[in-house]
C-alpha positions in Angstrom: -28.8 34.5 30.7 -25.0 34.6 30.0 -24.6 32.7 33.4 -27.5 30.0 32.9 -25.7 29.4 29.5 -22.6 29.0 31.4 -23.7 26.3 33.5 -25.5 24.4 31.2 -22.9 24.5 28.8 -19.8 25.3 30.8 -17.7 28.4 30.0 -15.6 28.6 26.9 -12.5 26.9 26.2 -9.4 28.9 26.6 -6.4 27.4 25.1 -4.1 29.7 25.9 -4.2 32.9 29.1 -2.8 36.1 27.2 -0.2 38.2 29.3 0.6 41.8 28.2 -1.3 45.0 27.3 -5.0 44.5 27.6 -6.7 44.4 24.1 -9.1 46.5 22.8 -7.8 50.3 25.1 -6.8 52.8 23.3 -3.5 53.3 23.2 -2.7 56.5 20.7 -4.7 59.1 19.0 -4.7 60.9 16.2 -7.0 63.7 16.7 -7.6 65.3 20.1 -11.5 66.0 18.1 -12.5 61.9 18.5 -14.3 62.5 22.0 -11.8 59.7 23.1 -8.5 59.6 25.4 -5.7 57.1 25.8 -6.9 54.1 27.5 -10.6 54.1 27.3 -12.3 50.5 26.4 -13.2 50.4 22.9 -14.5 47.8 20.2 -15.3 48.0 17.0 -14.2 46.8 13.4 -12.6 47.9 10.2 -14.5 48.8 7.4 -14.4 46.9 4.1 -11.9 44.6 4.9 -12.2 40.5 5.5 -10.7 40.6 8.9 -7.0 41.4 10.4 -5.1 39.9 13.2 -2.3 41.9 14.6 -1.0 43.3 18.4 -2.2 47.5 17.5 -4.5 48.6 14.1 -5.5 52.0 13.1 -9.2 52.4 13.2 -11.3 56.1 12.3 -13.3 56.8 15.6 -16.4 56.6 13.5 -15.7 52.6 13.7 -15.3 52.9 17.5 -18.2 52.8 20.5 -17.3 52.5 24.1 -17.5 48.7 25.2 -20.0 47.9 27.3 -19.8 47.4 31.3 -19.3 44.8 33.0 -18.2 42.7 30.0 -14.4 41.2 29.4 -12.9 42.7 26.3 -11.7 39.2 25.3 -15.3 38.6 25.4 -16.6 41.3 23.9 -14.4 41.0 20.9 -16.9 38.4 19.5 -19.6 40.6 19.5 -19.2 44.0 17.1 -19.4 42.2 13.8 -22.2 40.3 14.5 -24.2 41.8 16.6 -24.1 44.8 14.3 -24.9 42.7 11.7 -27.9 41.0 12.8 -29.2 44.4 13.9 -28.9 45.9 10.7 -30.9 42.9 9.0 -33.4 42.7 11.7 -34.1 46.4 12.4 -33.7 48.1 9.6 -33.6 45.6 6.6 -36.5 43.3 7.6 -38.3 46.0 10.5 -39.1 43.3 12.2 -42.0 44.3 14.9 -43.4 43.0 18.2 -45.5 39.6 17.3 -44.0 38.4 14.1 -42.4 35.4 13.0 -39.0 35.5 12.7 -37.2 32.3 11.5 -33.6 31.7 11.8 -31.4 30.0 9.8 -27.8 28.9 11.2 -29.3 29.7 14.8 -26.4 28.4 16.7 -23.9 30.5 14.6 -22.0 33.7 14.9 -24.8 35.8 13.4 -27.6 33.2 14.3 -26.9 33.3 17.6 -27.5 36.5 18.2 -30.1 37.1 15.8 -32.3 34.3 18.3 -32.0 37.0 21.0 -32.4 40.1 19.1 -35.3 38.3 17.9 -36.5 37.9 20.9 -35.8 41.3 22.4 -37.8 42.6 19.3 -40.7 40.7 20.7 -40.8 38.5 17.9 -42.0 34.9 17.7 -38.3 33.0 17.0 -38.0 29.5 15.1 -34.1 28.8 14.7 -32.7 26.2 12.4 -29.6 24.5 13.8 -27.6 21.1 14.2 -29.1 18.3 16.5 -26.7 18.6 19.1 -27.4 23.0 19.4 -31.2 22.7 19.3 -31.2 22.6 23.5 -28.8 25.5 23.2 -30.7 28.1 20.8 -34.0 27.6 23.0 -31.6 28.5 25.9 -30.6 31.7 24.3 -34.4 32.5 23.6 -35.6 29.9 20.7 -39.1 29.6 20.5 -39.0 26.7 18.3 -35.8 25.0 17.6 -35.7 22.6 14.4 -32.5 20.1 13.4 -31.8 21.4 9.6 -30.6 18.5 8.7 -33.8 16.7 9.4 -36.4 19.0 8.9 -37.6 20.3 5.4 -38.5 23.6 4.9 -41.8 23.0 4.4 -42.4 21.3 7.7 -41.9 24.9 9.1 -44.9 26.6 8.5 -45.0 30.5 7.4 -43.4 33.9 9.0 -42.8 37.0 8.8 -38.9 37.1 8.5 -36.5 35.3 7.6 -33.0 35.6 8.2 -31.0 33.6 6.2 -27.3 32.9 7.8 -26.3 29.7 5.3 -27.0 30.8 1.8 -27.8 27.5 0.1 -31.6 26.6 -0.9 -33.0 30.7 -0.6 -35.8 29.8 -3.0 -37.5 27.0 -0.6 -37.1 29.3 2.4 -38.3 32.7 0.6 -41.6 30.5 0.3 -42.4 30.1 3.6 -42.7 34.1 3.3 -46.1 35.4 4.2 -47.9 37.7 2.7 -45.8 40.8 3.3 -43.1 38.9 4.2 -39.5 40.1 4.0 -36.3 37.8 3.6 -32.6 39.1 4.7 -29.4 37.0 3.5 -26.2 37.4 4.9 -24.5 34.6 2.9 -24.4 33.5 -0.7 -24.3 29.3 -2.0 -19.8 29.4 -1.9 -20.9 26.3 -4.3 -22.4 28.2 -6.8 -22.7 32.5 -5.9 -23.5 33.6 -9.7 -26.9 31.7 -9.0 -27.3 32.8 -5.9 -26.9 36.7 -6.9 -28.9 36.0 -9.7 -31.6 34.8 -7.1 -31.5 38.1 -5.3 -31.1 40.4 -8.1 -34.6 38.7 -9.5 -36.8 38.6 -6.7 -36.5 42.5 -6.7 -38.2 42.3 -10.1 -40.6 39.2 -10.1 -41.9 39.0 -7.0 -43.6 41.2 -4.0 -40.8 38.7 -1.5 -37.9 40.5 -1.6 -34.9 38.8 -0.8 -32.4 41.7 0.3 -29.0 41.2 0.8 -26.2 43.3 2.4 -23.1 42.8 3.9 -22.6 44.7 7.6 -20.0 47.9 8.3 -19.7 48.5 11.9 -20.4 51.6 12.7 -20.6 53.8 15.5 -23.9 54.5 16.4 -24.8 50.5 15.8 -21.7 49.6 18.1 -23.3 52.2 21.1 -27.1 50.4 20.3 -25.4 46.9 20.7 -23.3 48.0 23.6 -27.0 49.1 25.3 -28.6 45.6 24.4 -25.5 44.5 26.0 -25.8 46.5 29.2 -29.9 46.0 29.5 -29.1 42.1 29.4 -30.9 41.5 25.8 -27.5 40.3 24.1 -24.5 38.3 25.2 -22.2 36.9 23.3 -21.2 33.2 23.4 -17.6 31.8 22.8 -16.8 28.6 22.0 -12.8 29.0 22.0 -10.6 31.4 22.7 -7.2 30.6 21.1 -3.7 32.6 20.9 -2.6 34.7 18.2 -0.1 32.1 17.5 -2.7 29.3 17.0 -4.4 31.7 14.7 -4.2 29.0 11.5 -5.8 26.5 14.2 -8.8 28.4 14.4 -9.5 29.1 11.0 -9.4 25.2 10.9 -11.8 24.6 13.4 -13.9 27.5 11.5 -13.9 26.3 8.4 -15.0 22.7 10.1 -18.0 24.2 11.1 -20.1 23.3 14.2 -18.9 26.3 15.8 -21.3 27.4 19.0 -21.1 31.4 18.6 -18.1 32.2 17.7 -14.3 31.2 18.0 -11.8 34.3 19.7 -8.5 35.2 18.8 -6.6 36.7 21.8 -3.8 39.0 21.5 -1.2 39.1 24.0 
């Protein structure tokens, strides 16, 4: 899939080719108890923070998992927080099962993007929301259905099962299209307005038999080694729009913050 995707869409843009140690080997430990030695091919994340950028960080080996084979570490770098996000929301928040509906929202994004072939790998029936010029690429990486959100209201869409909510903004229209026995997962609150939006959540615990549940992802080890397997068996693969240098780093927090981002945006260090 990762190659089909490639020629369809070409490969990512690389605006700069790193020189130097090769990120994401280990290069010192602290304990000789970690099951892990200088130089093995890690990934993973830090816990509770919003992100970091640097050349070496100190990370617990519970936050660690092999990377898989047969996979760049550049690459791979794109992958930990997201992928063990949207497997956390879609295993064990929502349980989705073989057969459901699963709908999407933000399916060309960082988590959506994913999520679409999670979905899929689930066995799911997958309906992603995404811009007019991604809806070719979500049903590449496993769309069912693929709907322009700017165009489409939500309810145009029909009903399902799940839904995973990557955006935030109008969670009452989409917990509607929840079917009996329905569960909603958000991963993002209105920026515009987030006291509402908690509000939201906190309330449809109490008022309603649609839960919305909420969370916000820690990557952890044994989610890191279940991503790297969905990795290895061909179910996942990550998608990068740009990699860019450490010092462009401000650069890509622009084009992020512009949005229209397919997958994600790298940072290379070297």
């Amino acid at each position: 899939m990762r190659a089909a995707l490639f020629d369809r869409y070409g490969p990512p843009e690389v605006l700069h080719e790193g020189t130097g140690p090769a990120p994401g080997e280990v290069a010192a430990l602290g304990s000789p108890m970690s099951g892990l030695k200088v130089g093995d091919r890690v990934w993973g994340g830090l816990p509770r923070t919003f992100g970091a950028a640097a050349e070496f960080v100190v990370v617990r080996p519970r936050h660690l998992a092999f990377a898989p084979d047969g996979l760049d570490l550049v690459r791979a770098a794109a992958l930990p927080g997201v992928g063990t996000t949207a497997i956390t929301a879609l295993r064990d928040k929502a349980r989705l099962t073989p057969g459901e509906r699963l709908l999407v929202r933000g399916g060309s994004g960082g988590v959506g993007h994913v999520a679409v072939q999670l979905g899929r790998a689930y066995g799911a029936h997958v309906t992603a929301l995404a811009g007019s010029r991604n809806l070719g690429f979500v049903r590449d990486l496993g769309a069912d259905e693929a709907f322009d959100y700017a165009t489409t209201a939500p309810g145009d869409l029909g009903r399902f099962d799940v839904v995973l909510d990557t955006v935030g903004t109008g969670m009452g229209a989409y917990r509607r299209l929840l079917a009996p026995g329905g569960r909603m997962v958000g991963i993002a609150f209105d920026v515009g307005n987030p006291a509402a939006s908690i509000s939201y959540v906190l309330a449809s615990a109490v008022f309603g038999p649609r839960r919305v549940r909420f969370f916000s992802g820690e990557p952890v080890h044994d989610l890191l080694a279940e991503l790297a397997r969905l990795v290895e068996d061909g179910a996942i693969q990550p998608v990068v729009d740009t990699v860019y240098p450490l010092a462009r780093i401000a650069e890509a927090h622009r084009a992020l913050e512009a949005g229209g981002v397919r997958g994600k945006l790298v940072v290379e260090i070297g």
